[in-house]
N, C-alpha and C positions, 0 to 999 in steps of 0.2 A: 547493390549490396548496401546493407545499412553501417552508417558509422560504427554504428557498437559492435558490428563485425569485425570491422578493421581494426577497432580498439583490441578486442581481445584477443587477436592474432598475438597480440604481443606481451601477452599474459606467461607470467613465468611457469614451467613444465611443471614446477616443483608445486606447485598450485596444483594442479589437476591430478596427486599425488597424495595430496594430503589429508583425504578421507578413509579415518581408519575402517576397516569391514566390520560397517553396522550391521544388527540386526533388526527384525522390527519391534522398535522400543526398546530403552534406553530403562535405567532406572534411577529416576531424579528423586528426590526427597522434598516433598511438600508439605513445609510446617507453617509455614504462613499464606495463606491465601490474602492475596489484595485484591481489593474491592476495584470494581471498574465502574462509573458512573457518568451518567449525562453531565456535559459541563455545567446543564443549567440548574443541577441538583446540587453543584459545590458549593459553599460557600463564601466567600469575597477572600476570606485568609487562606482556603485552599487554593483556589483561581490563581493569588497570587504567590503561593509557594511553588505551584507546578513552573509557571510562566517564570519563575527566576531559577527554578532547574532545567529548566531550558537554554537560559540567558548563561547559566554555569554550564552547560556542555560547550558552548560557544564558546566558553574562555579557558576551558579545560586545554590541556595540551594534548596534541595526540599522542598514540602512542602504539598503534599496532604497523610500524615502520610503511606506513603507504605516502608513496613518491607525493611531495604537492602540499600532503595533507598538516594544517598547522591546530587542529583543534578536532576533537573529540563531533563535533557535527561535520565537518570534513569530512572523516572519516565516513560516517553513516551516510552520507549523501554520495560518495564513493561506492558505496557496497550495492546500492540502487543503479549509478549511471552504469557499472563494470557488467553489470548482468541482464540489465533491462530488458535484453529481447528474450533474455531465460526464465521470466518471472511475470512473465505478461502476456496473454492469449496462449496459456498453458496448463493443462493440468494442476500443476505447482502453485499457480496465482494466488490461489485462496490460502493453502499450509505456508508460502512461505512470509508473505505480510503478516501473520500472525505471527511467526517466527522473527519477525523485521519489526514488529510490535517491543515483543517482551525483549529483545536486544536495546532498543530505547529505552527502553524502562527498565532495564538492569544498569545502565548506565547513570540514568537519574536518582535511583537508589542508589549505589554504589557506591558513585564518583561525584554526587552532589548532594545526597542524604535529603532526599527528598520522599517521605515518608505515607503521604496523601494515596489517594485514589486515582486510577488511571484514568482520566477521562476521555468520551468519544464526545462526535457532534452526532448530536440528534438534529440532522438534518431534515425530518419530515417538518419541524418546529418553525421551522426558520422560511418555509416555501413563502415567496410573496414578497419578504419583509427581510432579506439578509443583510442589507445596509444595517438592519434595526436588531441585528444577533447580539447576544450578548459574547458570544465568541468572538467578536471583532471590536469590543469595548477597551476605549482610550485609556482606561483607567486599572481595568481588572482582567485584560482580556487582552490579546494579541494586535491592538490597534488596529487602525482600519482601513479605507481604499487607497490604491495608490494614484499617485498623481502625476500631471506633467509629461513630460518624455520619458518612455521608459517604464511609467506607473511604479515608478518605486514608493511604497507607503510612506509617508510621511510623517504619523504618529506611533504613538504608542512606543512599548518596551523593545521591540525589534526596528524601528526605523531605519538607525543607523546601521544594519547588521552587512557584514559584508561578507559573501559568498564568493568560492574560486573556482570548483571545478566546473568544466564547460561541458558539453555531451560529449567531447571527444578527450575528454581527462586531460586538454589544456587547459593554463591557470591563466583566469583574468578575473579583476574582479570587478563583482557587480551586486545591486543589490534583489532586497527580496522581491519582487512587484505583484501587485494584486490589483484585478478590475471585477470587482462583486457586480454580479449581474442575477437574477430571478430568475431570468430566461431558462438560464440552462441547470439550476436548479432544482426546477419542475420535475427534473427524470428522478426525484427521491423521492414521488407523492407515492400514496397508499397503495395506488394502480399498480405501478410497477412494481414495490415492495412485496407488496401480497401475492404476485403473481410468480415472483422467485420461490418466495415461500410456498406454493404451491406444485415445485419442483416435484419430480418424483424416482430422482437422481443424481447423486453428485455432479456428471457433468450437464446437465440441465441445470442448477441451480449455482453451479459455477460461472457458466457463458452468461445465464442471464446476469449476477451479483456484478460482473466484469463487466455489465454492458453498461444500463443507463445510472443506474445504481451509482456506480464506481465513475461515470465520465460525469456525471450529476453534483459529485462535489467540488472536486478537479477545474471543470467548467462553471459551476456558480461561483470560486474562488479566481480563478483564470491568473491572468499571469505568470509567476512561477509554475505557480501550481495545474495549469495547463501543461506544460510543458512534462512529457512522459518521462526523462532522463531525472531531471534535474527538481522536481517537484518537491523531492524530501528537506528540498530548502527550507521551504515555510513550514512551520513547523504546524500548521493546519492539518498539515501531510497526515500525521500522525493520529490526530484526531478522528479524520475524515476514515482511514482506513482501521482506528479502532471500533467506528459504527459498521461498515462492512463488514468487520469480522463478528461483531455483535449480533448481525444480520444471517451470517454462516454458522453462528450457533445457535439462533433461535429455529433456523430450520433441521440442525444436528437434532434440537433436545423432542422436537416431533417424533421421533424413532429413535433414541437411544440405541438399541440394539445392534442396528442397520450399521446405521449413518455415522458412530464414529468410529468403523473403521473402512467406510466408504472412500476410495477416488478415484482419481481416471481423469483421460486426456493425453496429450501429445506431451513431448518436452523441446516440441520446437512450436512455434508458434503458428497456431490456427486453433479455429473454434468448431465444434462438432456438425456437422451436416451442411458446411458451406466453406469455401474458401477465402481470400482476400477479397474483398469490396462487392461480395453479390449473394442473392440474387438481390433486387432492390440498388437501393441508393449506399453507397459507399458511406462509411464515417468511423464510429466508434461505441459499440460494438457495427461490422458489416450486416448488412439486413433490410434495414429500413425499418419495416412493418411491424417482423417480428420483434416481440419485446425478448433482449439477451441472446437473439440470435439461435443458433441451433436446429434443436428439434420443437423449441418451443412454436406454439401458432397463437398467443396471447394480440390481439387485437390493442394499438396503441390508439387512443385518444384524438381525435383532428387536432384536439386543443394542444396536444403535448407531443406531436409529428414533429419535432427539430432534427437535425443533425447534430449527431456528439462530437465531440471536441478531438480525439485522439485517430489519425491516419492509423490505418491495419499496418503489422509489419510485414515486410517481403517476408515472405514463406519458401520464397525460391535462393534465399542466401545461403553461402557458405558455411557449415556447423562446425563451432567453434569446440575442437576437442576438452581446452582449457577447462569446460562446462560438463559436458556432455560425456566425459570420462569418469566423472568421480559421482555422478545422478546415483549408483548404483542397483538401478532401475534394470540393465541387461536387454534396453532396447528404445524403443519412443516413445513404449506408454509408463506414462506416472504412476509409480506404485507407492507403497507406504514405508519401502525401503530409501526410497530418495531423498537425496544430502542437502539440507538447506544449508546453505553458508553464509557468511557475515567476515569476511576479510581478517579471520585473527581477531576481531573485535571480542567474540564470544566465540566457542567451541561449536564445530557441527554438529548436528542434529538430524534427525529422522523425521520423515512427515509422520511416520508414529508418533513422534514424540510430542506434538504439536497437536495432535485430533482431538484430544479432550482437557481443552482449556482450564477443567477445575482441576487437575493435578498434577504432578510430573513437570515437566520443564516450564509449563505457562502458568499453573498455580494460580490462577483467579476464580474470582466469582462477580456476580450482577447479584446487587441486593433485589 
């Protein structure tokens, strides 16, 4: 059984309670659309206003009563480790990090008046040469690899930053650590991107986005951000999965029609037409060969045959009702009725509410 089973055994009832009966779609009011843009399209005063609304949720106090929690990224790195195995090799993967998106960025608006553009990492930019991102820049940029024992970064605006929860929601602290490497990288080239994008189903274009895509920035960043619990420490987190979800719209706006009110999937963890670690070589996504796993039969490159960074989760563990009560899905497959949550942080929501990014709860646009 995985830790974050045993963690959530102990999740209060009144949680798994607390989703009022949505229906599909909500009605939000969108009078300001914000702009979401490539880091490396902001400017040097933007780069550094986001990066000190960052540096302000760090010092922000908490305040949605979670045990541990002393600041406002506490919190949000909380709301990732408590759910982990419900938000990952699931249906929900793709709607709820979009949802996990604009809850960081209602906070940095909000609570730190940070007014800019949401930026993602355009990771295809960076293949080769990520020591040499401007994302990881000493000056304007989130500082860069870590070092030593530990790889805890060394420079930059987050150095000193210091982190608590552990995968099992004990407090110790520690800090951010980063080991930038290419290698693992590569799973963001053109090959695999185009080939999600040539999905021709939400849950085909989910497994694969989840597969190299998504272990591709996780794994070129490594350290924290390796780490499936605990990642939304570095605040890379945020970026990496706002190109992902950049990724799941550019394949949405191919069929508008369709596709935003497409999805599908389990709500326990596994990926379509395979189980834990086969057929092939075990990693992240399972597979090997296939690119994103599934139904897909996309042929990977000799040059770009790695293992990905993230172990499958047991599929054979205990379902924690805590979760699995309040989906209001009425069974294991992912519907468009199902509750994204965020700890009190922000109000639930519907994976309705989320499928078309330019309105309603997520209110952006891509210039």
């Amino acid at each position: 059984m995985l830790a974050s089973s045993l963690i959530l055994g102990a999740l209060p009832l009144t949680w798994s309670l607390s989703a009022k009966a949505l229906h599909e779609g909500n009605d939000y009011e969108c009078t300001t659309k914000y702009q979401r843009k490539s880091w490396n399209d902001l400017t040097a005063n933007e780069r550094l206003d986001y990066v000190n609304a960052d540096l302000c949720l760090m010092s922000t106090p908490a305040k949605s009563g979670i045990d541990g929690a002393k600041s406002r990224w506490d919190e949000l790195q909380y709301v990732h480790i408590v759910q982990v195995d419900y938000v990952h090799f699931v249906g929900a993967f793709l709607p709820f990090h979009r949802y996990f998106i604009k809850v960081h960025e209602t906070l940095l608006r909000n609570e730190c008046n940070y007014t800019g553009p949401l930026p993602y990492w355009d990771e295809p930019a960076d293949i080769g040469k990520i020591k040499d991102s401007a994302l990881f820049d000493v000056d304007t940029g989130f500082g860069g690899n870590g070092t030593g024992v530990g790889g805890c970064i060394a420079d930059g605006p987050f150095a000193n930053t210091t982190l608590r929860f552990k995968e099992d929601l004990s407090l110790s602290n520690y800090c951010i650590a980063r080991s930038l490497n290419d290698r693992s990288l590569t799973g963001a080239s053109s090959e695999y991107v185009d080939a999600c994008l040539a999905a021709d189903n939400f849950t085909a274009v989910w497994s694969c986005l989840e597969g190299r895509p998504h272990g591709a920035g996780h794994g070129g960043v490594s350290g924290t951000m390796i780490n499936l619990y605990l990642s939304p420490g570095d605040p890379i987190f945020y970026l990496h999965h706002g190109y992902l979800d950049k990724l799941w719209w550019n394949w949405q706006s191919l069929n508008l029609t369709t596709r935003l009110t497409e999805v599908g999937g389990n709500n326990t963890a596994s990926f379509p037409g395979f189980g834990p670690g086969g057929p092939g070589s075990p990693g992240f996504p399972p597979g090997g060969n296939p690119i994103g796993g599934g139904n897909s039969s996309f042929p990977i490159p000799p040059s770009l045959n790695f293992s990905n960074p993230f172990p499958f989760p047991n599929s054979n563990k205990t379902v924690n009702k805590a979760f699995t009560d309040y989906f209001n899905d009425g069974g294991n497959i992912t519907t468009l009725n199902h509750t994204l949550w965020s700890a009190n942080i922000l109000e639930n929501v519907t994976i309705a509410d989320v499928m078309d990014p330019r309105g309603g709860f997520v209110c952006a646009e891509y210039p």
